[in-house]
N, C-alpha and C positions, 0 to 999 in steps of 0.2 A: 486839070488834075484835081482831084478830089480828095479833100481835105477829111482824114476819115474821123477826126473826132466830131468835126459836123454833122458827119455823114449817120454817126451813132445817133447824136443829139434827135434828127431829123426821123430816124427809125422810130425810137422811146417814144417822139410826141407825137408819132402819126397816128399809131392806132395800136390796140394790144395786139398778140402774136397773131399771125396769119398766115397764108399760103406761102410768102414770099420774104417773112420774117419769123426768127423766132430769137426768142434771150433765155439764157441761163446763168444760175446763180455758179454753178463751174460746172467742168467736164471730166472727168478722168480715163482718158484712152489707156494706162497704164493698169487698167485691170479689165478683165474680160466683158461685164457687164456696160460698164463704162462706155469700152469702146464700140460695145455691139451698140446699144442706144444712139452715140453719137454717130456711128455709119448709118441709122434707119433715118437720122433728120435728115441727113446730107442727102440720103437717098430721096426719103420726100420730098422735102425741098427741090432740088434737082427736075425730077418728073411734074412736080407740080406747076413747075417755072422756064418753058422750055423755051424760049425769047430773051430771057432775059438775067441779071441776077438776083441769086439769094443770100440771105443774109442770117447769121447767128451770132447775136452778143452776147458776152460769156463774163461775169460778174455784175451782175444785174439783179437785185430781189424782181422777186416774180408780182408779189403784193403790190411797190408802189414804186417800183423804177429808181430804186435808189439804187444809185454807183456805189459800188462795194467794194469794185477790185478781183485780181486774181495772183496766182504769181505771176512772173514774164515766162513766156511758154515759146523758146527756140527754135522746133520741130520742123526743119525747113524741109524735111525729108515726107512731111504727112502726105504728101499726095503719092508716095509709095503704098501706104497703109489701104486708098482708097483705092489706089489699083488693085491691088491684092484682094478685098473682097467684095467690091462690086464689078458689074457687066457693066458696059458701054462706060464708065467713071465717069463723074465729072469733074472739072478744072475747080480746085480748091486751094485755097489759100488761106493761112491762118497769120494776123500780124495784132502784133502789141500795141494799144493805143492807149497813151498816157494823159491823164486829169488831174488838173491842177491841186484839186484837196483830195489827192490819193497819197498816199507813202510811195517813199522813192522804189521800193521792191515791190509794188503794184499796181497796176495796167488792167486794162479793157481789154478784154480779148477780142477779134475780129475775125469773124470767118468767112468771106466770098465762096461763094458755091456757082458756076459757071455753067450749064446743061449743055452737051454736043447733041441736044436736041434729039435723044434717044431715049427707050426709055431704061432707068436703071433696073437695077436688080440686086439683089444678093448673090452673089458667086458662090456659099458656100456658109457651111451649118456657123452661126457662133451664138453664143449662148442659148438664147433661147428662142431664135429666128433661125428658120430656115433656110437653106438654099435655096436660090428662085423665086423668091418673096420678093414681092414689088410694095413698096409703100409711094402714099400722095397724103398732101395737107388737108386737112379736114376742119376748117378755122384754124385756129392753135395747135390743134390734135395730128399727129403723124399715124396715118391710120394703114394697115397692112388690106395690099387688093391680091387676090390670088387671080384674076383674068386680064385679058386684054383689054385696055381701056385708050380712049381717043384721045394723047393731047393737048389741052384745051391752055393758049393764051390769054389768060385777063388780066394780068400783071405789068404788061410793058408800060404801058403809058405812066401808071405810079411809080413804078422804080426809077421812069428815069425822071420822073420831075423831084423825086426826093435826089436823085443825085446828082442833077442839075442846079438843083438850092445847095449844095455841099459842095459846090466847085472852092476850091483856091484863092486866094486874091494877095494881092502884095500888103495889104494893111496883115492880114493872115501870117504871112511867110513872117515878117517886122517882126510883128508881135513876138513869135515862136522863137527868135533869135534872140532877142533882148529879156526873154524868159528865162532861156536858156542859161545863158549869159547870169544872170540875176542868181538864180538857182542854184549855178554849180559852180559857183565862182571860188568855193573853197577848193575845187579840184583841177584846174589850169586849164578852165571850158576855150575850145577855139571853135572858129568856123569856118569854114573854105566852100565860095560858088563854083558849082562844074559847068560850063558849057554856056556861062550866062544865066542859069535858070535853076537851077539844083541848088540848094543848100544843106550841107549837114552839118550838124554840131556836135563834138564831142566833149569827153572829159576824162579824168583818172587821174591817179597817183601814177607822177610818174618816177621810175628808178632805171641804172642804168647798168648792165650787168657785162664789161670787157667794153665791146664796141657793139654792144646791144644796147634799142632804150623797151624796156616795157610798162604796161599800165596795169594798175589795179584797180578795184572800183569803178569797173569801167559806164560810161552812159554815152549809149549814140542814139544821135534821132536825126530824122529825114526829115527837114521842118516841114517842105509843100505838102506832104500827106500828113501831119504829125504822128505819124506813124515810130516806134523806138525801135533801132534796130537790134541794139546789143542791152544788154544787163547784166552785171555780174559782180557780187558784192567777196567771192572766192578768190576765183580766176584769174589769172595773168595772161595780157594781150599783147601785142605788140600790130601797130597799125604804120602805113605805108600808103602813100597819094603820091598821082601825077593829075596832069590838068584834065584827064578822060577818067580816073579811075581812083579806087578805096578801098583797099584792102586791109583784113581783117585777119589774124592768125591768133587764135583760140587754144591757149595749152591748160593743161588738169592737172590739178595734184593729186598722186597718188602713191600710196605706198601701203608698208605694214609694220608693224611693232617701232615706229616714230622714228622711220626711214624712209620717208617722201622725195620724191623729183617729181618734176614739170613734164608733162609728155602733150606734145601739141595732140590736137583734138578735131581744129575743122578749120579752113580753111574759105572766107569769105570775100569775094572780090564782085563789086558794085560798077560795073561798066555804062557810062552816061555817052548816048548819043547827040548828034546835035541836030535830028529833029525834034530833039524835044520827048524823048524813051529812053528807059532805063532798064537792065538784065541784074539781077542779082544770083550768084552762080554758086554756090556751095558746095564744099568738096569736104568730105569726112576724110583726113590723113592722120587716125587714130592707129598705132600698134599696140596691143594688148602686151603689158609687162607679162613676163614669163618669172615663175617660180618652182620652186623643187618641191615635188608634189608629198613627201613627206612633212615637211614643213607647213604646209599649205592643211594639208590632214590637221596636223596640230593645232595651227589657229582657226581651224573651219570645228573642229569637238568645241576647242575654249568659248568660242563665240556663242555656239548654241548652249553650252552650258549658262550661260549670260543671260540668251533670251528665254530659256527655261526656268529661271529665277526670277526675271520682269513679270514673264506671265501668271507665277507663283505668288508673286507678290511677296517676293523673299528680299530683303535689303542688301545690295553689292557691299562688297569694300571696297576699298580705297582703289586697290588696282584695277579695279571690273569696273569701279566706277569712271576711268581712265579710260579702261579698255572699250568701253563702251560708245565712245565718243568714234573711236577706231572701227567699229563694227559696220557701219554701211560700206567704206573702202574697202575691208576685207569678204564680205560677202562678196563685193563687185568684185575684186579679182579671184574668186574662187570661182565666182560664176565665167568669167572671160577662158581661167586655165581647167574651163572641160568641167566643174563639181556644178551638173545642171541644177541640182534640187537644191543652188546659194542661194537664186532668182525667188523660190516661192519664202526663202528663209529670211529673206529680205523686206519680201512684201508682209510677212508676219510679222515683224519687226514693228511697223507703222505706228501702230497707236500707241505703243508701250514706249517708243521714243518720243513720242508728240508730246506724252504725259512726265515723260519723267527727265528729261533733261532737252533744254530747248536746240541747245547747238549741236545736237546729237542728230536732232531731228530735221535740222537746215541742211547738215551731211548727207543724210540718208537722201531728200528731195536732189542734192546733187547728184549722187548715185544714181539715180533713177532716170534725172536727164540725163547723164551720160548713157546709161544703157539702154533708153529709147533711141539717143542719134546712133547709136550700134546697130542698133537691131535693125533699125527699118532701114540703113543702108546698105 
């Protein structure tokens, strides 16, 4: 099993970016450019490497390999997005890999890229690539081929000897427990082995609500990979084990005018074999609150009136400045109950919360994950 903060490590000192690796300082699939660039790597990459895997590390200066971080990035749904616009897709997987002199609310991103040994393509126009556009790695460079090209294996032997040096080992697993342990011990960290060979570690605040217990502040990690599964410095969890299995049930708060409830969200269940494999199965059981669309009218004007004033550079008062805090939930659900054009009033929103109230802005990035796992499900 392969221990993926090695397996970074092993990437960084091999050599700068190439066919069958690249790093980024971030990503943003949440806006069109974004995601169009990130589906040309994948594509790259992919056609470039048809034996073997490929690799994108994502918080990483480009200059001199310094860990920087990202936020923790959920999207367990992303291999919808690559079906959607690539031909023949390949097997891709995105997971959070945590470092020790990171902040708790930032991780390594980790992207596996898998090739079914065809080649990819574009399905379909997005930004400023075309449908039918083929890219391949070109050193570092993801370079667009409009012909038929052959193929070519030169990758296998490297990747697997770097991921052969990144295997696992029990001093590994130790370690990663007693970090664990160490680390989160203001938050009632436990541990439980599945199958003999699995270990996960979690934490949270925990409270109990009737004959409910749930967690806040939640932190899971899968120590053999050190891989994190969960993050969530908002959200309320509630979590459930037997001797095969780990379940995870994920609720959101939302509301309007400082009338919030918990509406579960997604649904996580970690099934451990006992040869030695693991499924992680995710199910989005989100139902979009419903509102009276006059009312909805009314705080969808008030809102934009707010970010019309931001962009002004006009100073709120007291209640806008309130209200303000409120404005990522209210876009989201105007955008859920059918008002499409919340989505772009949302993404407008961005830099004017970044600047001008912080916890405004930590709202808004929830919003935003919640309506990525919507969308692509």
């Amino acid at each position: 099993m392969i221990n993926k903060r090695l397996l970074i490590k092993n990437l960084l000192a091999h050599n700068d970016e190439n066919s069958f690796y690249d790093k980024k300082r971030q990503i943003d699939i949440g806006q069109k450019e974004g995601k169009a660039k990130f589906l040309k790597h994948v594509c790259a990459l992919s056609n470039s490497n048809p034996k073997n895997n490929s690799y994108i590390v994502i918080g990483v200066e480009d200059a001199d390999n310094q860990i920087i971080g990202v936020d923790f990035f959920d999207d367990s749904k992303i291999q919808n997005l690559i079906n959607a616009y690539l031909t023949n897709p390949p097997i891709v997987q995105y997971e959070n890999i945590p470092f020790p002199h990171l902040p708790d609310d930032k991780v390594v991103g980790l992207v596996t890229i898998r090739s079914i040994d065809k080649i990819t393509s574009l399905r379909k126009n997005i930004w400023k690539y075309y449908g039918g556009s083929m890219f391949f790695r070109d050193g570092s460079m993801s370079m667009p081929k409009v012909y038929d090209v052959e193929i070519k294996d030169v990758n296998s032997k490297i990747v697997t000897a770097i991921e052969n040096n990144s295997q696992n080992n029990i001093e590994h697993t130790l370690d990663g427990v007693f970090d664990f342990l160490k680390t989160r011990q203001d938050f009632n960290p436990q541990y439980k082995v599945f199958k003999e060979y699995f270990v996960l570690c979690w934490a949270g605040q925990k409270k109990q609500i009737k004959d409910e217990i749930f967690y806040s502040r939640v932190d899971i990690k899968f120590i053999n990979e050190q891989v994190r599964l969960f993050y969530s410095a908002l959200d309320e969890v509630s979590i459930s084990y037997d001797e095969d299995s780990f379940k995870i049930i994920e609720y959101v708060n939302l509301g309007l005018q400082n009338s919030y409830k918990y509406y579960p969200l997604e649904e996580t269940v970690i099934q451990f074999s006992d040869n030695a494999s693991y499924n992680i199965d995710t199910t989005l059981i989100f139902e979009a609150p419903q509102y009276d669309k006059k009312v909805l009218h009314h705080i969808y004007n008030a809102n934009n009136a707010i970010l019309e004033k931001l962009k002004k550079g006009i100073a709120l008062n007291k209640n806008e400045e309130t209200d303000l805090k409120n404005l990522p939930a209210a876009y989201l659900i105007c955008y859920l109950n059918l008002f499409h054009e919340a989505i772009d009033k949302l993404h407008e929103a961005k830099p004017f919360l970044k600047i001008h109230n912080k916890e405004a802005y930590i709202l808004y990035k929830e919003a935003v994950r919640i309506l990525r796992k919507v969308k692509y499900s």
